[in-house]
ROMAR-354748 format. One record per atom (N, C-alpha, C): y, x, z. Coordinates in steps of 0.001 Angstrom, whole numbers, padded with zeros to 6 digits, always signed. Layout:
YXZ/...
***
This chain:
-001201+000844+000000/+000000+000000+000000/+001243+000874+000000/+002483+000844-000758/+003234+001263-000736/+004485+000481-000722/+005375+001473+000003/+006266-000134+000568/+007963+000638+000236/+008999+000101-000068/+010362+000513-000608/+011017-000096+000214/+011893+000738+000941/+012954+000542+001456/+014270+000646+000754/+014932-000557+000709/+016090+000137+000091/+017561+000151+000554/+018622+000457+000567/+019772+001025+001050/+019295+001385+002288/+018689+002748+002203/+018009+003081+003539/+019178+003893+004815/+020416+004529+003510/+021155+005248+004360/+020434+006203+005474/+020330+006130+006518/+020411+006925+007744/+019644+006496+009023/+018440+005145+008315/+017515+004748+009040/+016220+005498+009220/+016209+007026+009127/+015229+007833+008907/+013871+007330+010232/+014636+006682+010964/+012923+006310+012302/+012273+005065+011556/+012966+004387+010755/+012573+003559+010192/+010936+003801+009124/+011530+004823+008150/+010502+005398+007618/+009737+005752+008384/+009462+006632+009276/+008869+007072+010283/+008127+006208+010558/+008717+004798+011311/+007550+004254+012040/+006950+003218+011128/+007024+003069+009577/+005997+002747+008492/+005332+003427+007776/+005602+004625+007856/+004709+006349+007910/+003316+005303+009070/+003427+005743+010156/+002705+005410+011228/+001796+004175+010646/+002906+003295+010687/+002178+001943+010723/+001539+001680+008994/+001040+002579+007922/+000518+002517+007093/-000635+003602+007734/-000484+004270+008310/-001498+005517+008483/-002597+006230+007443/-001772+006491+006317/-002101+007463+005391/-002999+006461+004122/-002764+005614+004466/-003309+004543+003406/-001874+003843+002238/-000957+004572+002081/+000061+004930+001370/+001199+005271+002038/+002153+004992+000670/+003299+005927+001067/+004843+004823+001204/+005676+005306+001746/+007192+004889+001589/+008000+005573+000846/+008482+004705+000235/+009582+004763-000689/+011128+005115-000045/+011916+005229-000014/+013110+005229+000187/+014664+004845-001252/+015110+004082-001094/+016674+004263-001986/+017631+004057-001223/+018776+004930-002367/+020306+004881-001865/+020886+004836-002732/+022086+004535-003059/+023150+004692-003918/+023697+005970-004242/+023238+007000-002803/+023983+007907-002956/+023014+009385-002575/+022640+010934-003002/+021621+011211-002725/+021914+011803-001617/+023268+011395-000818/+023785+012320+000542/+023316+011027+001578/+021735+011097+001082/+021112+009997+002577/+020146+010887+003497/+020087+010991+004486/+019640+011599+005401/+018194+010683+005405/+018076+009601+005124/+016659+009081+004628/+015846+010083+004019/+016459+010337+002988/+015191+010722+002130/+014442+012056+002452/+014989+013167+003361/+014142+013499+004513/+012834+013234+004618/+012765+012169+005145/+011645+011402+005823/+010559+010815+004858/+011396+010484+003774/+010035+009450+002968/+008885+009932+001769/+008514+010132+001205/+006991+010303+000818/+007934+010392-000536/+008724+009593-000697/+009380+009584-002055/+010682+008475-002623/+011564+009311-002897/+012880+008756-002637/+013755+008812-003843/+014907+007557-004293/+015027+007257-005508/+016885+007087-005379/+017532+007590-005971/+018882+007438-006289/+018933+005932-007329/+019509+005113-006647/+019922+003680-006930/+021405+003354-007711/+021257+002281-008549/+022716+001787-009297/+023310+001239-007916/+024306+001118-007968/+025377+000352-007087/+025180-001011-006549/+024869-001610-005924/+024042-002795-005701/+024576-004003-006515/+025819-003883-006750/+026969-005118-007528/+026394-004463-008898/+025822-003645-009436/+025794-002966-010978/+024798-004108-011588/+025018-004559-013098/+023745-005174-013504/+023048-004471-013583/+022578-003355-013290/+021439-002525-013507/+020692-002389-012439/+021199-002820-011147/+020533-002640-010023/+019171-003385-009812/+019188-004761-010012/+017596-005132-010234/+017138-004892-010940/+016943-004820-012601/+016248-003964-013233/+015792-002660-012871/+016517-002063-012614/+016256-000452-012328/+015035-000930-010919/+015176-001576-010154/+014577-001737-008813/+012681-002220-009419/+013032-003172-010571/+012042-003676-010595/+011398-002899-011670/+011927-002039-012671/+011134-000723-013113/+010458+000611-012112/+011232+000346-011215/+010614+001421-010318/+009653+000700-009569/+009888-000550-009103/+008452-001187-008386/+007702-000976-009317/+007023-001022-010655/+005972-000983-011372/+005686+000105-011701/+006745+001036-011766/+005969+002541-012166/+005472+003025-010987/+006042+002551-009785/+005184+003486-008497/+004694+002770-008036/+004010+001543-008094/+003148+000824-008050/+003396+000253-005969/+004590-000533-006014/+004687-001033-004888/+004904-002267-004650/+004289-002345-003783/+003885-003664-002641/+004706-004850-002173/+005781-004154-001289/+006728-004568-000407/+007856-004200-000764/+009298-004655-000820/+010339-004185-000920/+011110-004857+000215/+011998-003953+001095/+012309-004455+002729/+013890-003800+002794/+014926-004376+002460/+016190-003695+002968/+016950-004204+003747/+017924-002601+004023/+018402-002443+005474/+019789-003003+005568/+020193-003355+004936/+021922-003694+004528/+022260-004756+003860/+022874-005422+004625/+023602-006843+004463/+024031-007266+002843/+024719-006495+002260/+025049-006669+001250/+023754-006791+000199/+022615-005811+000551/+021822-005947-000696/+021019-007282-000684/+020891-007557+000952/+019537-008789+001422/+020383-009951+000224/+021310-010498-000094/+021621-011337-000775/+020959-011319-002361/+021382-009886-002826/+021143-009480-003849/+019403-010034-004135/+018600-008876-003300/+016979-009548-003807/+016896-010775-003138/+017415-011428-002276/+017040-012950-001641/+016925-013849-003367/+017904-013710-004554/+018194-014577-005551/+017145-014222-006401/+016589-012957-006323/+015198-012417-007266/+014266-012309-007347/+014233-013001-005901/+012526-012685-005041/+011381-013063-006113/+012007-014309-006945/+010805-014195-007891/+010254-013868-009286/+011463-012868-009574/+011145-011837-010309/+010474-010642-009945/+010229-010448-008398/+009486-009014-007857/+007792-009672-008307/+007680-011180-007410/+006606-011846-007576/+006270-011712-008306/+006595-011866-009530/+005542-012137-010874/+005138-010595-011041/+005723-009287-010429/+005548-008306-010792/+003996-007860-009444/+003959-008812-008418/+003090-008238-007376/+003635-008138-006466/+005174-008025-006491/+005812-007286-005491/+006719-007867-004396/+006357-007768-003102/+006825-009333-002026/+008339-008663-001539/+009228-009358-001737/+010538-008961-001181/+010553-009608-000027/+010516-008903+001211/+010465-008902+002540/+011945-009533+002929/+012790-010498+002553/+013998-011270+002422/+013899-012729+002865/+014616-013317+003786/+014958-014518+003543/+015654-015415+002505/+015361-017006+002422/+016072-017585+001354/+017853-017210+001419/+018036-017521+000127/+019199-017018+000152/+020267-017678+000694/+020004-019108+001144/+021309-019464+002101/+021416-019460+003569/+019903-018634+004337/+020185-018046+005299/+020677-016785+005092/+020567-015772+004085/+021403-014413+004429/+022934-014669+004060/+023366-016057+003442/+024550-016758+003050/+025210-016627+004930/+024067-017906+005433/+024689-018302+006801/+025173-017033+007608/+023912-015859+007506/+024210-014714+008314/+025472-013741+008026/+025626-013385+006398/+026671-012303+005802/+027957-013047+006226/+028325-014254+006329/+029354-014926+006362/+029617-014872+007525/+030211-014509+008295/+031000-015372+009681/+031514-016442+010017/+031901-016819+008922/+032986-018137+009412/+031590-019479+009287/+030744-019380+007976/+029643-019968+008136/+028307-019696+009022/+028535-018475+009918/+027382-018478+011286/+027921-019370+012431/+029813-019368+012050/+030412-020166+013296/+030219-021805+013240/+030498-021971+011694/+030228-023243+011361/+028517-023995+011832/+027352-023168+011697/+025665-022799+011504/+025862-023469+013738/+026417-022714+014002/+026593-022874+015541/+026886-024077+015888/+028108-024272+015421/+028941-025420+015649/+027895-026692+015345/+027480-026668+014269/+026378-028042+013754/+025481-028422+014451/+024721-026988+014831/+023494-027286+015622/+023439-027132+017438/+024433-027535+018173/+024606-027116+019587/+024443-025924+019894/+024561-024495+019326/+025049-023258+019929/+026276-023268+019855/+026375-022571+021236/+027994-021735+021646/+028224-020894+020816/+029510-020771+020415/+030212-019701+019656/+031622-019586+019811/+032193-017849+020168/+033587-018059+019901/+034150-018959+019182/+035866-019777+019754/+036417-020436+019068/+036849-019408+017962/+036752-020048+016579/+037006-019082+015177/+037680-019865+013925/+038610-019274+013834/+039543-019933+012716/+039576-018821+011012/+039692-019113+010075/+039535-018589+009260/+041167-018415+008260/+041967-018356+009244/+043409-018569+008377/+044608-018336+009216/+045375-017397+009413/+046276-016482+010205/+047343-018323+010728/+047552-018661+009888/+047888-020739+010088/+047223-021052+010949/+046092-021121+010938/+045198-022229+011994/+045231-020938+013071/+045074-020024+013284/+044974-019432+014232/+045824-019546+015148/+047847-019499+014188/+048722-019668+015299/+049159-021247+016057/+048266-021861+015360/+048378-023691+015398/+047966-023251+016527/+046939-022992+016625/+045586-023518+017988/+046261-022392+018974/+046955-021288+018832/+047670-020954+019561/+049089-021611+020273/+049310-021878+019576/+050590-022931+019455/+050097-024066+020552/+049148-024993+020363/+048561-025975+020661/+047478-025601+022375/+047705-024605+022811/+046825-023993+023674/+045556-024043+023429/+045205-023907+022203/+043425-024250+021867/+042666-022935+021563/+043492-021778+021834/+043403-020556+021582/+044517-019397+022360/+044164-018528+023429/+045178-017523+023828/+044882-015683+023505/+045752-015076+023576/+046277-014134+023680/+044632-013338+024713/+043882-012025+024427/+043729-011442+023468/+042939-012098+022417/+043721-012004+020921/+042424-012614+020064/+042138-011450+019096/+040561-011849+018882/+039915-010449+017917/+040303-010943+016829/+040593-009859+015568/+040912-010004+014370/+039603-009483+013400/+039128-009939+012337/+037801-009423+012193/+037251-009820+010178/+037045-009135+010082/+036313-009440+008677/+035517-010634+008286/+035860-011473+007896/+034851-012817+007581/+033399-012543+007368/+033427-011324+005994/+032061-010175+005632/+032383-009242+006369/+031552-009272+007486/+032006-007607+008206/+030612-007301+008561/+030651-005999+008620/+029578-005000+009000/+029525-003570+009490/+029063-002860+010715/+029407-001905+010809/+030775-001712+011883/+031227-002693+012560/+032349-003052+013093/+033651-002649+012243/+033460-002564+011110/+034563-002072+010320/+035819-003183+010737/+036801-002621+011007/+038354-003140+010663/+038144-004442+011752/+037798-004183+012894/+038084-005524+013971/+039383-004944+014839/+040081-005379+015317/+041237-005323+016072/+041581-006469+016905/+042106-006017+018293/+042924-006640+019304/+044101-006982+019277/+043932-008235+019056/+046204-008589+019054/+046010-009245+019993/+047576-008684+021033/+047938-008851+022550/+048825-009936+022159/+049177-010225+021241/+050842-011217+021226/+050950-011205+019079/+051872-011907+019386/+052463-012672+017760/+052538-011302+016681/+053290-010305+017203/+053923-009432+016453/+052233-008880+016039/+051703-008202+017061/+050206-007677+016543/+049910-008239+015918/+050011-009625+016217/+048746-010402+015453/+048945-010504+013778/+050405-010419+013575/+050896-010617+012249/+050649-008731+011486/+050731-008204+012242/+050680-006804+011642/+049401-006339+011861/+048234-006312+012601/+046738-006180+012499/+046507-007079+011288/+046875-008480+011319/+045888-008953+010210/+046532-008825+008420/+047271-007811+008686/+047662-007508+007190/+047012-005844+007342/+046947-005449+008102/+045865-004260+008336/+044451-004268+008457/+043907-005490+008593/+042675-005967+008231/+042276-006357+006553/+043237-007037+006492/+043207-006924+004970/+042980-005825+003924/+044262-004983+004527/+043967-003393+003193/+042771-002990+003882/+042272-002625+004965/+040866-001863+005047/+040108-002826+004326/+039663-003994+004599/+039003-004770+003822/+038288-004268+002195/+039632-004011+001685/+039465-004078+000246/+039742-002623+000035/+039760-001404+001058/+039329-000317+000790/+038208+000010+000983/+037063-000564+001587/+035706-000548+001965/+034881-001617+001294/+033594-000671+001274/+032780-001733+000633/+032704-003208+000626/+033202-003349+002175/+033433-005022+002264/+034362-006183+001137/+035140-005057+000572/+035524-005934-000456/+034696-006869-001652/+033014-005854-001654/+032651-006810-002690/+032071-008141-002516/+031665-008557-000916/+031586-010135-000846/+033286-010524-000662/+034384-009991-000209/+035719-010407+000474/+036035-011030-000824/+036112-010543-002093/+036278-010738-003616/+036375-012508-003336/+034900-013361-003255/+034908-014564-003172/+035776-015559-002579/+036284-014707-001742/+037487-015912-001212/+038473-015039-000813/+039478-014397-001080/+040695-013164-000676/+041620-013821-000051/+042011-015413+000144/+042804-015808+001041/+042635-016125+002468/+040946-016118+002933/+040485-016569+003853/+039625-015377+004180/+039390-014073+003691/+038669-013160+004476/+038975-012894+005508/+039809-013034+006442/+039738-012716+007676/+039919-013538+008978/+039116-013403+009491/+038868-014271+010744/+039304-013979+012084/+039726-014949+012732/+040822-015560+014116/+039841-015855+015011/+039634-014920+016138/+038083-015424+016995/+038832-015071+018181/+038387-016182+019682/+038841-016138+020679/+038148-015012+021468/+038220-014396+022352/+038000-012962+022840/+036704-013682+024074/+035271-013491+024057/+034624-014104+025238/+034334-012706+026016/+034909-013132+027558/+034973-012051+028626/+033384-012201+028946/+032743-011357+029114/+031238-011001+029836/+030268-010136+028920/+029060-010102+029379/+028024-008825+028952/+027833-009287+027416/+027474-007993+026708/+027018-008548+025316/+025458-007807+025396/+024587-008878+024743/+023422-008551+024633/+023293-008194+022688/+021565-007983+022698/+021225-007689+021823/+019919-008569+021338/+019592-009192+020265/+018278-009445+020378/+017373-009380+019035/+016046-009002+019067/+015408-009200+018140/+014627-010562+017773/+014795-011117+017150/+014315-013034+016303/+013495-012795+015271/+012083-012179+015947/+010707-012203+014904/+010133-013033+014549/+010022-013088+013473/+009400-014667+012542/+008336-013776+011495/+007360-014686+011198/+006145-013720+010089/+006533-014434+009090/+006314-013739+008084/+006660-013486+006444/+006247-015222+006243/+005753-015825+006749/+006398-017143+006586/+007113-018195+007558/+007965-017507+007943/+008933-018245+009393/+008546-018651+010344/+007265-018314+010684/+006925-018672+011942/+007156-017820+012914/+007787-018488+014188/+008704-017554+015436/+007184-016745+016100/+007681-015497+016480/+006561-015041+016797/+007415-013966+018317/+008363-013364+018224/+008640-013357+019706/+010507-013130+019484/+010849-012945+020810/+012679-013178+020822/+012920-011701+022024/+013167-010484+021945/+013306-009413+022366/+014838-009459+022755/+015154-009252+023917/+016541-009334+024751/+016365-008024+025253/+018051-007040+024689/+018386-006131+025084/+019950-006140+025659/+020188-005497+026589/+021335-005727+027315/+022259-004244+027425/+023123-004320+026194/+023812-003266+025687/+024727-002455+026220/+024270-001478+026849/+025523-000864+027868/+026356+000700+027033/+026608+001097+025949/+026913+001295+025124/+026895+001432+023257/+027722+001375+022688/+028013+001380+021328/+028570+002778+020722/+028680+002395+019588/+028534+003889+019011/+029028+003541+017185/+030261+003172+016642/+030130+002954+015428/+029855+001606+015007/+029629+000607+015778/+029205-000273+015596/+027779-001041+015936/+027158+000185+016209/+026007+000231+017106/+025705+000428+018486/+024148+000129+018555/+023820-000244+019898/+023198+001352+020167/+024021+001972+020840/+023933+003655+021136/+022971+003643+022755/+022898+002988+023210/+022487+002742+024443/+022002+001896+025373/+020974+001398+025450/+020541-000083+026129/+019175-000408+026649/+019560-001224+027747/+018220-001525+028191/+017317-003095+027861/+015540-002825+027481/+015081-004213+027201/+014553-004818+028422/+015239-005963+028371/+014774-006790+029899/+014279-008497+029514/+013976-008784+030547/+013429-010489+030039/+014508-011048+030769/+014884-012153+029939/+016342-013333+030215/+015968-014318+029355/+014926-015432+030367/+014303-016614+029612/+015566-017522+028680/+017012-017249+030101/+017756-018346+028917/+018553-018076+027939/+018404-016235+027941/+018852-015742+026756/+018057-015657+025158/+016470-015251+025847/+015674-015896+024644/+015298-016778+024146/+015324-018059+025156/+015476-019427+024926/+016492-019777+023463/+017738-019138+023774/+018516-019504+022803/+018347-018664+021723/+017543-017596+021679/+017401-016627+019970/+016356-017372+019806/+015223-018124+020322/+014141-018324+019290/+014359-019674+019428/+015768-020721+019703/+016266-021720+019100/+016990-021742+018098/+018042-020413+017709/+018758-020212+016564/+017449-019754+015697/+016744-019037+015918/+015470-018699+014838/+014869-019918+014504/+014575-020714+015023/+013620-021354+014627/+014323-022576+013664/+015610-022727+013936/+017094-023432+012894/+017471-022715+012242/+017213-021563+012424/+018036-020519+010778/+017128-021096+009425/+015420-020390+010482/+014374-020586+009384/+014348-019186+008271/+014745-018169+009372/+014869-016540+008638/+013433-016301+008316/+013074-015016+007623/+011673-014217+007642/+012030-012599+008033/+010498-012486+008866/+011034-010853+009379/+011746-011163+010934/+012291-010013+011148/+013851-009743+011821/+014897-010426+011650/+015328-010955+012844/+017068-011356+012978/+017254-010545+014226/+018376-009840+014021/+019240-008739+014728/+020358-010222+015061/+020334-010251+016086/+021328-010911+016871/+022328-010393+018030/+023685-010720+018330/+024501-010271+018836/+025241-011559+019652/+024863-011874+021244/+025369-012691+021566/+026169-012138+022814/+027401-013132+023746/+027571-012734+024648/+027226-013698+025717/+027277-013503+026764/+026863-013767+028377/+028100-013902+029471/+028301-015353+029077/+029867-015221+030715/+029416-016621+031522/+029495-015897+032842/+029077-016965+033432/+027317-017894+033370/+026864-019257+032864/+025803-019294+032599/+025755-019689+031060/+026720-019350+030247/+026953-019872+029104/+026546-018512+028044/+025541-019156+026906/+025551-017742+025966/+025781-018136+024366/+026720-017364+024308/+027300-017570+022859/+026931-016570+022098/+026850-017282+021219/+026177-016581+019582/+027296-015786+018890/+027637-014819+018547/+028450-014186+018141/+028111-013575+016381/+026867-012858+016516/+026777-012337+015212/+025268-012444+014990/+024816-012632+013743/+023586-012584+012948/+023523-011691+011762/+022665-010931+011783/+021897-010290+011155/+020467-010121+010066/+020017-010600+008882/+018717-011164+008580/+018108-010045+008292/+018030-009301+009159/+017456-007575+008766/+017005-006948+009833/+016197-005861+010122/+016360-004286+011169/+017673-003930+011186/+017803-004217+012780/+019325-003698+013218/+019361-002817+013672/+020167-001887+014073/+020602-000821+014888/+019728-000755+016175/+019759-001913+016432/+019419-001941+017860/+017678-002393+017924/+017094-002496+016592/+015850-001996+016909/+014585-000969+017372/+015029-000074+017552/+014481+001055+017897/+014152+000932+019669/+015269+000167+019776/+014886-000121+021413/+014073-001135+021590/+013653-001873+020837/+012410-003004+020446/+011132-002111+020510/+011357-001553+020072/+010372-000485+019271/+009795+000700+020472/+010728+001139+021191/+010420+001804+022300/+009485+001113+024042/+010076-000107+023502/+009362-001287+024256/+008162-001219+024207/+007496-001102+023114/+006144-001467+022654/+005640-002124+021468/+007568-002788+020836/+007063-003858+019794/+007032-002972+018765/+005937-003586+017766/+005965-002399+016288/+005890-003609+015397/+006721-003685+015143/+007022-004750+013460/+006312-004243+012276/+006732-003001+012413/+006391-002323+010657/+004999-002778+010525/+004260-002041+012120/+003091-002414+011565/+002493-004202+011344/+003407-004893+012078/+002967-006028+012053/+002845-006621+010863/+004302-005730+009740/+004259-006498+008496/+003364-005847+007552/+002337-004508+007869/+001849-003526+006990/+000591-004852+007165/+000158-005330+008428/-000764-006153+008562/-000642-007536+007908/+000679-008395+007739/+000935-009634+007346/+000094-009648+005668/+001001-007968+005388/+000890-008287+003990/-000585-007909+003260/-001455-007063+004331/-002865-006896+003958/-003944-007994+004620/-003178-008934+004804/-004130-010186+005319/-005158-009568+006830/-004589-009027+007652/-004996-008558+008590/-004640-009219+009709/-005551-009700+010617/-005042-010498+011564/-004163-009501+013213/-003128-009917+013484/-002230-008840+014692/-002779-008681+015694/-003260-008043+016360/-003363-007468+017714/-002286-007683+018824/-001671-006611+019390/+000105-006440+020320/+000499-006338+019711/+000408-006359+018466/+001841-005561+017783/+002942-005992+018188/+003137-007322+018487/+004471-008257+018608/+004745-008419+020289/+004394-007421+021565/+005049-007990+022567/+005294-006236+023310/+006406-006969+023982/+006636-005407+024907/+006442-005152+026114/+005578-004172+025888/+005035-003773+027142/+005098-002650+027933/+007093-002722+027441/+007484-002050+028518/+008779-002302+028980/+009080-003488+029863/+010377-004042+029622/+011077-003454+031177/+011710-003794+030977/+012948-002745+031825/+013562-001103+031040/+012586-000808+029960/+012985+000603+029341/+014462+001089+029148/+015123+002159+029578/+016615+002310+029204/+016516+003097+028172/+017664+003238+026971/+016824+004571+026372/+018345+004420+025843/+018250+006002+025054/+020055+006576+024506/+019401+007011+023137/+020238+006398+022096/+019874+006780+020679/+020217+009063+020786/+020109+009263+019993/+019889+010711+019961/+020662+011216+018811/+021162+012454+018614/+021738+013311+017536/+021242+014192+017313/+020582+014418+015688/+019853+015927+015118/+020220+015958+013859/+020363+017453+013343/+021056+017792+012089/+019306+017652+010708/+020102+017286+009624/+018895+016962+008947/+019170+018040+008028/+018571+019222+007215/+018867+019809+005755/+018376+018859+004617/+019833+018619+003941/+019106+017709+002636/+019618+018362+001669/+019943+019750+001383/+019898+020557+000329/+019395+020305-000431/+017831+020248-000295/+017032+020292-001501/+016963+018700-002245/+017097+018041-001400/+017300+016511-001571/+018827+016052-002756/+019576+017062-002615/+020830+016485-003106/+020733+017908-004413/+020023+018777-004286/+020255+019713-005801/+019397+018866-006756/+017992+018206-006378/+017256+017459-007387/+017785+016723-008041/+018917+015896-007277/+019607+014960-008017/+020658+015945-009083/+021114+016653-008735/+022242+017222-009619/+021756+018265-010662/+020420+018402-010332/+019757+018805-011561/+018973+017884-012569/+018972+016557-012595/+018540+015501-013100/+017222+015274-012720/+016952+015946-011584/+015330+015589-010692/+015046+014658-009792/+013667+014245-009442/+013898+012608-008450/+013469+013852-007440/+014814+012689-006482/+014929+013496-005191/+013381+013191-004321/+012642+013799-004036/+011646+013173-002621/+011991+013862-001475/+011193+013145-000744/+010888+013405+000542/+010071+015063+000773/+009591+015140+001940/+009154+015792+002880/+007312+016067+002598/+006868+017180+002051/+005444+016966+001681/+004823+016903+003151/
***
């Protein structure tokens, strides 16, 4: 079985722990857009990608599924999950299972203003969230909204371009500074769809922010809800945290799971004030903050190396080691040889 990851970027444990969870009964793939990925390191064999917006990007994806004869295709980044969610059944006819939800859950998830709306419908809490610098100062105006409010990317990812406005003047000068980053970063290519309403007016909720993993098997069935309780960040990530059990925190991820109706992973981001827990951000992918899932005891990869070879699961899916604290880590990678292949017109691989 051979399985493709794609916009792998800098998820190198990722490979790693589907290295493992294939155990020499094939190989991983890796792509990037770009060959300065610290992925390809790690993988068995690794592919310089069109631009994900390029028309060439599924073609090219689905010529390379058939010449290297793969299985699974599983990516790490928001922007692309949309992309194969609309193609899934062009991999199919080729053999090849795109490890993706339908496409108007990675709609509900990439969007913000529609995860707030997704909340709002179905009885989850969610910051109050306005989508229009107008309605924001109304409901300010109106006391339906105060002073600090987050300023934030409608498509955001990566915590790119969120900001604190204390008062009027910020608020008017952050969110025209939200804007140009916007459309200097990749985020511009979903922001494109609506440029008057990309940026979002969210009320500030005081208390703990958790983390959670929302496992569902390759056909949506909930299979467990992993609560991590995030005591530092890092970039946008979960740099530091411990996994603990909080029935009424998982209560509410494998109630939004089981109403999303995702496949795989949902990386969830809620907060905790008081006895109230609000839904903040969704994810239809491996988040950052899986690895601390993973250190627990839970092993997905292998769960899905098993889904997709008709193998019935063992533990794979519970942790059995909860209370774990753990601190993500820093090590230098050489990808010399990784980045001359490309500039000599060679396919970059991995690591023999």
């Amino acid at each position: 079985m051979n399985i493709l990851l794609t916009s792998a970027g800098r998820r190198g444990y990722l490979v790693e722990y589907f290295k493992k969870a294939l155990d020499g009964r094939g190989e991983v793939h890796v792509g990037n857009s770009t060959p300065l990925s610290p992925v390809f390191y790690y993988a068995d064999k690794s592919v310089v990608t069109p631009l994900i917006y390029s028309e060439e990007y599924i073609p090219f994806l689905l010529r390379y599924c058939e010449e290297n004869r793969i299985d699974a295709v599983i990516s790490l980044f928001d922007v692309d999950l949309y992309m194969l969610a609309q193609h899934r059944d062009a991999f199919a006819e080729r053999g090849v299972t795109v490890i993706v939800s339908a496409p108007e859950v990675i709609l509900t998830c990439n969007d913000k203003w529609k995860t707030y709306c997704f909340c709002r419908e179905h009885g989850f809490l969610a910051p109050k969230t306005y989508c229009s610098l107008s309605e924001a100062k109304n409901a300010l105006a109106a006391g339906e909204l105060s002073y600090p409010v987050i300023i934030k990317p409608r498509w955001g990812m990566g915590s790119i371009a969120i900001y604190q406005a204390e008062n009027e003047e910020e608020l008017d000068v952050l969110t025209r500074k939200v804007q140009r980053e916007i459309f200097a970063s990749y985020l511009k290519y979903e922001s494109v769809f609506d440029k008057e309403e990309c940026v979002l007016f969210q009320e500030k909720i005081a208390g703990q922010e958790y983390g959670l993993d929302v496992v569902h098997d390759l056909s949506g069935g909930h299979c467990l809800t992993v609560v991590r309780e995030k005591i530092a960040m890092r970039s946008g990530e979960t740099d530091c945290a411990r996994v603990l059990s909080d029935p009424r925190i998982e209560e509410v991820g494998t109630a939004v799971g089981r109403t999303l109706g995702h496949i795989g992973n949902l990386d969830m981001d809620v907060f905790v004030s008081g006895d109230q827990v609000y839904v903040l951000e969704m994810n239809a992918r491996f988040g950052g903050g899986y690895p601390f899932s993973h250190l627990a005891g839970v092993n997905l990869p292998r769960a899905i190396v098993k889904w997709l070879s008709g193998e019935p699961l063992a533990d794979e899916l519970s942790v059995k080691h909860p209370g774990i604290l753990a601190q993500k880590d820093i090590r230098m990678i050489d990808i010399t040889e990784c980045v001359s292949a490309f500039e000599n017109g060679q396919e970059p691989c991995g690591r023999e």
